[in-house]
KENUDO-909317 format. One line per 4 residues: number of its first residue (from 1); for each residue x, y, z of N, C-alpha, C, O, CB. Coordinates in pm, whole numbers. Glycine has a CB too. Layout:
! KENUDO-909317
NUM = X/Y/Z/X/Y/Z/X/Y/Z/X/Y/Z/X/Y/Z; ...
END
This chain:
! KENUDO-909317
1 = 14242/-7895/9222/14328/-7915/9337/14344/-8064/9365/14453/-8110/9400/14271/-7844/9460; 14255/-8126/9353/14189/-8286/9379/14353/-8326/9285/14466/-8306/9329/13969/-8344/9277; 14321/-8379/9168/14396/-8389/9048/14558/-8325/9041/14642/-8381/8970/14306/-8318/8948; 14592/-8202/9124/14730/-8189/9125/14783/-8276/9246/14876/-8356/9241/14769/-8038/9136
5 = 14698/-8242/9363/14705/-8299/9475/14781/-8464/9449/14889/-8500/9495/14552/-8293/9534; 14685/-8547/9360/14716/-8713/9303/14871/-8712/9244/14952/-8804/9249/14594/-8765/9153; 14890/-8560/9176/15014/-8593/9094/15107/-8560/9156/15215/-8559/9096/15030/-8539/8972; 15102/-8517/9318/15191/-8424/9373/15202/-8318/9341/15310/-8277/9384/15286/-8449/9372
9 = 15139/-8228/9276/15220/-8098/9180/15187/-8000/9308/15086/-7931/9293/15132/-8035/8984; 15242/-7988/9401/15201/-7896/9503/15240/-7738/9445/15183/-7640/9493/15282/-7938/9650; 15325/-7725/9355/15372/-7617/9308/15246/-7524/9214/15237/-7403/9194/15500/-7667/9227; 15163/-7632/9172/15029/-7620/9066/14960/-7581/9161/14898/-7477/9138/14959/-7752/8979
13 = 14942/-7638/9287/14828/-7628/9390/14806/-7478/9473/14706/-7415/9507/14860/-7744/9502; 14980/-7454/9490/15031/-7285/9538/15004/-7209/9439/14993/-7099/9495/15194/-7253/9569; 14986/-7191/9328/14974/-7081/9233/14846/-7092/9188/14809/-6994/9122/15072/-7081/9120; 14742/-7209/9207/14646/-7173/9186/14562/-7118/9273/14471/-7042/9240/14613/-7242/9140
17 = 14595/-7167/9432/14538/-7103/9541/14558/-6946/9542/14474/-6857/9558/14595/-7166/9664; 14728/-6936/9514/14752/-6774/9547/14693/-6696/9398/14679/-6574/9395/14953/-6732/9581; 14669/-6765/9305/14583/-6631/9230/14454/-6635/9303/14426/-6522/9343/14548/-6645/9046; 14356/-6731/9337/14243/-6716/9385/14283/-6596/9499/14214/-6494/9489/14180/-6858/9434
21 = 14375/-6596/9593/14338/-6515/9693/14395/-6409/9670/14410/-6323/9756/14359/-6555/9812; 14443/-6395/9527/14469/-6227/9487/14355/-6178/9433/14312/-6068/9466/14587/-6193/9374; 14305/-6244/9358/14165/-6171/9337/14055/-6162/9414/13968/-6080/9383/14112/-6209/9243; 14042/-6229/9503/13944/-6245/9640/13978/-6156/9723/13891/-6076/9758/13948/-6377/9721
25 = 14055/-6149/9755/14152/-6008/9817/14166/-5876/9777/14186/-5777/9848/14281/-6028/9811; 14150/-5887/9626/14136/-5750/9548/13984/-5686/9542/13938/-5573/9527/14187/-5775/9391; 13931/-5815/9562/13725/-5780/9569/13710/-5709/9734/13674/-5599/9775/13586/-5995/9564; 13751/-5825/9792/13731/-5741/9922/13764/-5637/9968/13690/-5564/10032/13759/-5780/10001
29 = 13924/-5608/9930/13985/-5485/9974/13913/-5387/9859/13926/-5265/9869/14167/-5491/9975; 13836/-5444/9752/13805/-5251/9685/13655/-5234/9752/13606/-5122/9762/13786/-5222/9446; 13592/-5343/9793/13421/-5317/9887/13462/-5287/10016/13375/-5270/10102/13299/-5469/9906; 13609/-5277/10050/13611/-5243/10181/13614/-5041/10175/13565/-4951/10244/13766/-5335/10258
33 = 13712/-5050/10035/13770/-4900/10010/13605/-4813/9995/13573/-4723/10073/13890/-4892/9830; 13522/-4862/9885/13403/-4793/9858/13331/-4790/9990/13261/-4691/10014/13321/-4859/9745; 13344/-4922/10107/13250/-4856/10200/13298/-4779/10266/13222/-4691/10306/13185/-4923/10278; 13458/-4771/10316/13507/-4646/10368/13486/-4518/10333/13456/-4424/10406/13611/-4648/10363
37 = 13509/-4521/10179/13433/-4358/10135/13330/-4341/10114/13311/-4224/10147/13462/-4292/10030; 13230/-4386/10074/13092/-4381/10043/13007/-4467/10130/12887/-4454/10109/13074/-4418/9906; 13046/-4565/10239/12952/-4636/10257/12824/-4586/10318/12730/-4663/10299/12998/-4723/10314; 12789/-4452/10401/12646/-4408/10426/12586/-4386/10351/12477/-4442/10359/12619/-4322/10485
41 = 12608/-4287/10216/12530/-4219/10134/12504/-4350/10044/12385/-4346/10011/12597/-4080/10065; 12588/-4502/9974/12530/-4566/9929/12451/-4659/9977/12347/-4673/9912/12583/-4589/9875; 12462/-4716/10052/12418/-4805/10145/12254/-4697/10187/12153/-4758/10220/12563/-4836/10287; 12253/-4551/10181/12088/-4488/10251/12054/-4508/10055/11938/-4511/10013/12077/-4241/10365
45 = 12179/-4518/9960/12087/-4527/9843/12044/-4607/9824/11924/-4592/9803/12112/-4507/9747; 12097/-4754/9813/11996/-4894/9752/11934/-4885/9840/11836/-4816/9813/12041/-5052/9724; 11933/-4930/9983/11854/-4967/10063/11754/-4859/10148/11667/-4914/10216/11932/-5039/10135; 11757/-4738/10149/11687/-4629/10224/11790/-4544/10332/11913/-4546/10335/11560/-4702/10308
49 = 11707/-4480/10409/11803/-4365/10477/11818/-4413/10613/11907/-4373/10688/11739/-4203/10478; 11731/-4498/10644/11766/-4616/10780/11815/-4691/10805/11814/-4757/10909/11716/-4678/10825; 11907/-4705/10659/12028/-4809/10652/12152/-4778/10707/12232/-4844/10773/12062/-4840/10521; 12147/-4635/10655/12285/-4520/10680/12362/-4570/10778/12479/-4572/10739/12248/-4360/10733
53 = 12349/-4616/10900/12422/-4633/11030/12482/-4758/10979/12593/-4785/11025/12332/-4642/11179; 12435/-4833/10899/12498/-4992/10872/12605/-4988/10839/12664/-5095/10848/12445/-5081/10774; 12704/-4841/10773/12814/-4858/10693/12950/-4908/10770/13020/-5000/10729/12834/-4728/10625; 12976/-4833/10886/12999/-4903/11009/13080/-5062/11025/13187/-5120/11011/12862/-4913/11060
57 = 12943/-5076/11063/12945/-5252/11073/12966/-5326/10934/13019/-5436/10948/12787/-5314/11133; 12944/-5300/10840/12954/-5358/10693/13078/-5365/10712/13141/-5471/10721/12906/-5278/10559; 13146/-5202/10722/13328/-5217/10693/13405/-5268/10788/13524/-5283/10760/13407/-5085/10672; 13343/-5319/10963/13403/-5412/10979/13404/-5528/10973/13498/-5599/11011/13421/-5403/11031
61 = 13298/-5566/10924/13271/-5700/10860/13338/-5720/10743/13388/-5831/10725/13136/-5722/10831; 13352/-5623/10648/13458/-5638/10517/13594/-5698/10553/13657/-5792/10505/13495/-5487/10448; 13623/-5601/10671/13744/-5616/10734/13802/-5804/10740/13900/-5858/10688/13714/-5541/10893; 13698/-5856/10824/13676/-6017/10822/13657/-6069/10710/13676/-6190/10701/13570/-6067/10893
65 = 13620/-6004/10606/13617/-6068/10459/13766/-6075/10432/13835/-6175/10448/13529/-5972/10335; 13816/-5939/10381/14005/-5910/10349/14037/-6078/10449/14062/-6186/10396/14110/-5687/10466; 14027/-6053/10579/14096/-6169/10696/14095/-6277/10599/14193/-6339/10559/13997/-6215/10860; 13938/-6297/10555/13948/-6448/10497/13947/-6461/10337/13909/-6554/10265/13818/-6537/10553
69 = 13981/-6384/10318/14002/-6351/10131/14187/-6372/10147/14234/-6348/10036/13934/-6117/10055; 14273/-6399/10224/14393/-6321/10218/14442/-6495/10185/14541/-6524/10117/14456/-6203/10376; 14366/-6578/10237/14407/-6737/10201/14351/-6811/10172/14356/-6930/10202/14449/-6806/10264; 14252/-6728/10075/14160/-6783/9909/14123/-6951/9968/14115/-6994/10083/14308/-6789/9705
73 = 14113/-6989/9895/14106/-7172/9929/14175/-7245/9963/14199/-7352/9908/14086/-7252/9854; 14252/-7177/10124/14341/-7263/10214/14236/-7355/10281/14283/-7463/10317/14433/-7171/10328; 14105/-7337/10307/14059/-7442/10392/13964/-7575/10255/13912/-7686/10249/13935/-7345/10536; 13987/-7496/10201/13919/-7635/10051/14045/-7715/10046/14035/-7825/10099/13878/-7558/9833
77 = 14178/-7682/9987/14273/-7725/9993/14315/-7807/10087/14329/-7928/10069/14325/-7654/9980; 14340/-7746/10200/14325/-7862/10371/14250/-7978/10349/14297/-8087/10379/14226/-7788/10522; 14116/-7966/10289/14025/-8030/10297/14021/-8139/10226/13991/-8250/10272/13945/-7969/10283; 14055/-8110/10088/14108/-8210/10006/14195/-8302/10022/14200/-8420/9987/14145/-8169/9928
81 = 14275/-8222/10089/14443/-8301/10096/14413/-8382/10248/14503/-8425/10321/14621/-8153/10110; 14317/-8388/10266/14322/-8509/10410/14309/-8403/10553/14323/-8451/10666/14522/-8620/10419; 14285/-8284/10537/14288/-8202/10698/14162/-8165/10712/14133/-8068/10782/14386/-8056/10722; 14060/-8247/10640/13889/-8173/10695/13858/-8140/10823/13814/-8029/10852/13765/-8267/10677
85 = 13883/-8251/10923/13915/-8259/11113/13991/-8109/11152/13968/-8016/11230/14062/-8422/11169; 14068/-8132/11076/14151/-7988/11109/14097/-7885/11115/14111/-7808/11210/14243/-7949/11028; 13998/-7852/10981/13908/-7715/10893/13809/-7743/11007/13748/-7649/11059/13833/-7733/10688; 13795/-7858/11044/13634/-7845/11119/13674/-7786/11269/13608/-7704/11332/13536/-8028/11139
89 = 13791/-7843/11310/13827/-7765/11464/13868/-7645/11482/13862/-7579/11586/13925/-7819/11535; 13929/-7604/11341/13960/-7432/11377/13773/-7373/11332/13726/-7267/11372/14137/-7335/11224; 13723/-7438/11273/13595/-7359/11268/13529/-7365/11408/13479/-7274/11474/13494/-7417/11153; 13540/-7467/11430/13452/-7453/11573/13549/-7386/11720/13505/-7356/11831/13393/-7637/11617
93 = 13665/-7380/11678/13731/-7279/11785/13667/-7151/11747/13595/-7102/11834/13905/-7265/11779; 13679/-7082/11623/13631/-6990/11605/13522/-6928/11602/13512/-6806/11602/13658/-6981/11554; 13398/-7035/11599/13290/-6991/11634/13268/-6978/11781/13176/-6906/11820/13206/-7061/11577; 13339/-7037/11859/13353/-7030/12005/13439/-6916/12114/13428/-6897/12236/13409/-7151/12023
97 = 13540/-6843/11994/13559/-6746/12043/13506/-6651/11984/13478/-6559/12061/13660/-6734/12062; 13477/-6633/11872/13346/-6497/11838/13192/-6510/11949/13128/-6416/11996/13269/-6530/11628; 13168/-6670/11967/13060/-6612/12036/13106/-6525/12159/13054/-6416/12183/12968/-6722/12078; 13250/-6603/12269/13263/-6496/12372/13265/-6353/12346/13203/-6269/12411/13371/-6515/12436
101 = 13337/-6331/12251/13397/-6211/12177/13272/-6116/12166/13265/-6000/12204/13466/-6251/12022; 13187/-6182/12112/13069/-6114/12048/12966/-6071/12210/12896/-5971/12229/12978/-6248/11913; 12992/-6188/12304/12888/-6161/12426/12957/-6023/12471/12898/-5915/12473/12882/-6296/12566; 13112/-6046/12510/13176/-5924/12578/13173/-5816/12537/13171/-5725/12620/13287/-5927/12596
105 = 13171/-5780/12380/13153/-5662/12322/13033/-5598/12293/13019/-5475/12294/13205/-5667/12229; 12949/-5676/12269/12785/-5645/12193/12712/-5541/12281/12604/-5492/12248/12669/-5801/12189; 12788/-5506/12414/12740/-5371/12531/12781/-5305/12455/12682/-5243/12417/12795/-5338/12691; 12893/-5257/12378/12957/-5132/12327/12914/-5125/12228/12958/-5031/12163/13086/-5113/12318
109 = 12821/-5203/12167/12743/-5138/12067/12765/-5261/11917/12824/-5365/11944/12817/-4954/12043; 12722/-5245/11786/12701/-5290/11675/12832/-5313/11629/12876/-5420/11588/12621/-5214/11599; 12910/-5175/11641/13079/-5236/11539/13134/-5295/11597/13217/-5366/11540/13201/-5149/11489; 13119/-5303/11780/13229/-5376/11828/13190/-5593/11858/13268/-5679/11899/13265/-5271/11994
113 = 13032/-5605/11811/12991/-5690/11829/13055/-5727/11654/13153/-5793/11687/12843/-5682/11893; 13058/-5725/11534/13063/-5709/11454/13224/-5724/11459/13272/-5801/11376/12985/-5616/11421; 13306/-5665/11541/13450/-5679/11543/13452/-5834/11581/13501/-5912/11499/13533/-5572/11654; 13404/-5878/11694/13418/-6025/11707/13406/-6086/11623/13521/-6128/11610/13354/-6081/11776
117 = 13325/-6148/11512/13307/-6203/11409/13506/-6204/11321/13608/-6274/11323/13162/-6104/11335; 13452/-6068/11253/13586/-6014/11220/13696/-6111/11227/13748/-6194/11152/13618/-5904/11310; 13718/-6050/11396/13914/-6145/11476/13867/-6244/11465/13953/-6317/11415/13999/-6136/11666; 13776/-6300/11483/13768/-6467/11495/13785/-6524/11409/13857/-6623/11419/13666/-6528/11528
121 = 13721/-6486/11271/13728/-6518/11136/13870/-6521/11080/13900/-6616/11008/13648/-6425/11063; 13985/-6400/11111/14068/-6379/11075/14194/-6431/11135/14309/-6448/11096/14051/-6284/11064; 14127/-6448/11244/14230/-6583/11336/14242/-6723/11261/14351/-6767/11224/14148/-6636/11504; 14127/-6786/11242/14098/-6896/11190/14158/-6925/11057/14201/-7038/11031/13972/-6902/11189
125 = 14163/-6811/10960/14188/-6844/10847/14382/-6804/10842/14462/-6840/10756/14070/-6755/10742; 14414/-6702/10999/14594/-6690/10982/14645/-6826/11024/14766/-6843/11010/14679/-6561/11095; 14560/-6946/11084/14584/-7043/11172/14634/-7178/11031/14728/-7258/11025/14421/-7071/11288; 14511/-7146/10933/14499/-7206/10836/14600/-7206/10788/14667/-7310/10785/14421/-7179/10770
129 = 14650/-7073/10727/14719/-7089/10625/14898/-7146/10691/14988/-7214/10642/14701/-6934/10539; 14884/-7094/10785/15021/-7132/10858/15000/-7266/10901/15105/-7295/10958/15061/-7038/10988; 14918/-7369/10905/14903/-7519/10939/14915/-7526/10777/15007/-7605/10757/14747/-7589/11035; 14868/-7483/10657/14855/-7530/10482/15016/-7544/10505/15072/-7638/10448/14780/-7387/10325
133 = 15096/-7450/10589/15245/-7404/10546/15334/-7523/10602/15421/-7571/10529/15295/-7242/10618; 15319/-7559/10698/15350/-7700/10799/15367/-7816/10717/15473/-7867/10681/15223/-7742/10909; 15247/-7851/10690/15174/-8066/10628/15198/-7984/10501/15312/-8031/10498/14930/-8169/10664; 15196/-7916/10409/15196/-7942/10313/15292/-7908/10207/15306/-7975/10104/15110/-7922/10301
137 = 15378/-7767/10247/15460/-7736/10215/15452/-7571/10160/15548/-7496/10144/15490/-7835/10146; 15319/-7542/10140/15278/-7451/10066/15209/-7305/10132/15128/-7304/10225/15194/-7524/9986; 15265/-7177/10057/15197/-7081/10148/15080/-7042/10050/15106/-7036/9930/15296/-6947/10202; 14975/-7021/10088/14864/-6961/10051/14826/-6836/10104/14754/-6810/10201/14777/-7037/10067
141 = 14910/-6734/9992/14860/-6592/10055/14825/-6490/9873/14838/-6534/9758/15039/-6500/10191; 14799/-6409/9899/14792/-6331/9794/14929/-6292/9762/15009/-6268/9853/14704/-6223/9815; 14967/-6282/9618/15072/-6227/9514/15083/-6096/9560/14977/-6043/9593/15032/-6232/9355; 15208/-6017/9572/15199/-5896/9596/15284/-5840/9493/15263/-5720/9476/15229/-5865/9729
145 = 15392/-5901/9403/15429/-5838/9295/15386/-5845/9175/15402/-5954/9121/15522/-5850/9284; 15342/-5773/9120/15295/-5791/8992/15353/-5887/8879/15285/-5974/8825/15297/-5677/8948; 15473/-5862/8852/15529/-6002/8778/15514/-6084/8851/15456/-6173/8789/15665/-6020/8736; 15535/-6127/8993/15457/-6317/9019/15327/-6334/8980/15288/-6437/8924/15437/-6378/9192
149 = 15250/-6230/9008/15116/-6251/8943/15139/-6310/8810/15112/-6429/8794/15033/-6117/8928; 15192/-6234/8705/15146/-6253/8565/15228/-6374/8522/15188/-6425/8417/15171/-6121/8468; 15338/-6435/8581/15398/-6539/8580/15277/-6673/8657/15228/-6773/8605/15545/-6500/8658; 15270/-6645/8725/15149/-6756/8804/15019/-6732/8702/14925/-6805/8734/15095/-6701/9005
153 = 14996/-6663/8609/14875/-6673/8572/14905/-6736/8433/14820/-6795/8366/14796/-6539/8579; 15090/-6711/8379/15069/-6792/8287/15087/-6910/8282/15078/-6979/8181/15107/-6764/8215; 15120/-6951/8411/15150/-7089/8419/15033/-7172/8442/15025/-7293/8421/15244/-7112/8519; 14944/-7096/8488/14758/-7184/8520/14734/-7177/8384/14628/-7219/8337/14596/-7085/8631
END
């Protein structure tokens, strides 16, 4: 990124970000799918039968994974390209509204404390990619047609 960044090739910089967050996106969304269908019975298998209730909270925590899998290395990218200040203030907004998030909900129990994390996370990283879209020119999201994929992969 460093190295396209120098040459300008912002076009190099978009297709390498958006394969990262197609496959980061494809990891998350299939650990989100397995914990939706299976996540008690595997989750009481590796770990025991007192785990069981965790599946829950895992899949909404996955949920916040997908959030921040969806714009792969929009905040490395930021980071590189001169917006670290930037990466560092939406992080600390976001840790500042998950903590409220997390105080107000954490009465209703584990998933909804667990949801805070989640929105906050997924705020931060829709904030990202739409500020990457602003200064730099570029969207960083996952490929959704299959030929851009295989075109962007032969061009990396």
């Amino acid at each position: 990124v460093v190295l396209a960044a120098e040459r300008g090739d912002w076009p190099a910089i978009e297709r390498m970000s958006r394969l990262a967050a197609t496959i980061s996106t494809a990891a998350a969304v299939a650990a989100l799918l397995v914990i939706m269908v299976a996540g008690g019975p595997l989750i009481a298998l590796v770990f025991g039968p007192n785990f069981r209730d965790a599946a829950p909270v895992l899949a909404v925590l996955l949920v916040g994974a997908v959030g921040e899998s969806l714009g792969g290395p929009v905040d490395e990218v930021l980071r590189y390209t001169g917006h670290a200040t930037t990466i560092f203030h939406s992080l600390l907004v976001a840790v500042i509204i998950e903590a409220a998030l997390a105080y107000a909900l954490s009465g209703y129990g584990p998933v909804w404390a667990a949801t805070a994390q989640a929105l906050a996370f997924c705020g931060m990283y829709a904030f990202q990619i739409i500020y990457c879209r602003r200064k730099l020119g570029i969207i960083i999201l996952p490929y959704l047609s299959p030929a851009k994929l295989r075109l962007a992969a032969s061009e990396s």
